[in-house]
N, C-alpha and C positions, 0 to 999 in steps of 0.2 A: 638341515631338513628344508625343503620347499614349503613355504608357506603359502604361495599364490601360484593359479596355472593360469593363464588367457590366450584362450583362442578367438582367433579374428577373421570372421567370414566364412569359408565354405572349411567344414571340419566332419570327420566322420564320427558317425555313433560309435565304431568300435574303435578308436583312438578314445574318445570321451571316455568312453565302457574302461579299457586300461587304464587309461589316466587315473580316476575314481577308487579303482581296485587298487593301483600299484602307489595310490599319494592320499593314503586314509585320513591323514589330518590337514591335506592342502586343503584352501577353499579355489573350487570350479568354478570360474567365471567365463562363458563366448558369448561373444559381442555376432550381432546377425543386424544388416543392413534397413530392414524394414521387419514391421511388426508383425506381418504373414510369416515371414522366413523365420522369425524365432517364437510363433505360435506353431507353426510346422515342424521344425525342430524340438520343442518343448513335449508335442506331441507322443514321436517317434520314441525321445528319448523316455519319458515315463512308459512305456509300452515295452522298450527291448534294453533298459540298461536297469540291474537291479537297485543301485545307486544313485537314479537317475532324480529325486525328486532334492537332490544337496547339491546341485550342479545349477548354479545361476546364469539366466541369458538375458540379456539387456542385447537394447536396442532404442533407436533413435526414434524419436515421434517422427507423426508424418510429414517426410519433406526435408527433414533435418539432415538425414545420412547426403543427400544430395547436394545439401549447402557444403557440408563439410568438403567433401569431395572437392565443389570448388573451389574453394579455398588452397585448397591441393596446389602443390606447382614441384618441380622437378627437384627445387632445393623449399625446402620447407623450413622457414623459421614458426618458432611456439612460442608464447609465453604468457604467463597470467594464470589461476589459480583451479587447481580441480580437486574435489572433493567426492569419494564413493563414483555413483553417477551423475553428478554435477560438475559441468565446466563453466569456465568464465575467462576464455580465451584470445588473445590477438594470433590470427595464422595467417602469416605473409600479408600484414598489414590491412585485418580483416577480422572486424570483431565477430565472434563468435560465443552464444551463450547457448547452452542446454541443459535438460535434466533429462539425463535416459532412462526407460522405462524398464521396468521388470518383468519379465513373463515369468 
């Protein structure tokens, strides 16, 4: 059985909508870039998925999705400790700490 679903970035309601119907005891997790994007998302989803209010969206406080990014490079090394939405991170020789938000 699936126990975890994560979607990352631009994802449609009705993928979500399926997911939820067809993965009754997975837990729903999308990750959305900024805090508009997974209030707008949060939105739409309570409004057109029946499901929609057991489906978790996290998101990076303000600024953070953009650090992370650069940290980003073509080969990406990781390591160091994450927990729920809590990280405490080295990416490509670049610390990185966060705690991402819940809408």
């Amino acid at each position: 059985d699936i126990t975890l679903w994560l979607e990352c970035g631009e994802v449609s309601i009705n993928k979500i909508d399926k997911i939820a119907r067809r993965l009754p005891r997975a837990r729903v997790v999308v990750l959305k870039a900024t805090l508009a994007q997974a209030k707008r998302f949060r939105e739409t989803l309570e409004e057109e998925v029946r499901q929609g209010a057991r489906v978790e969206i996290w998101t990076w406080p303000s600024g953070g999705f953009e650090t992370w990014m650069k940290a980003m490079d073509e080969k990406t090394e990781i390591f160091g400790e994450a927990h729920e939405k809590s990280f405490n991170l080295v990416v490509n020789d670049v610390a990185y700490a966060v705690d991402l938000v819940e809408v």
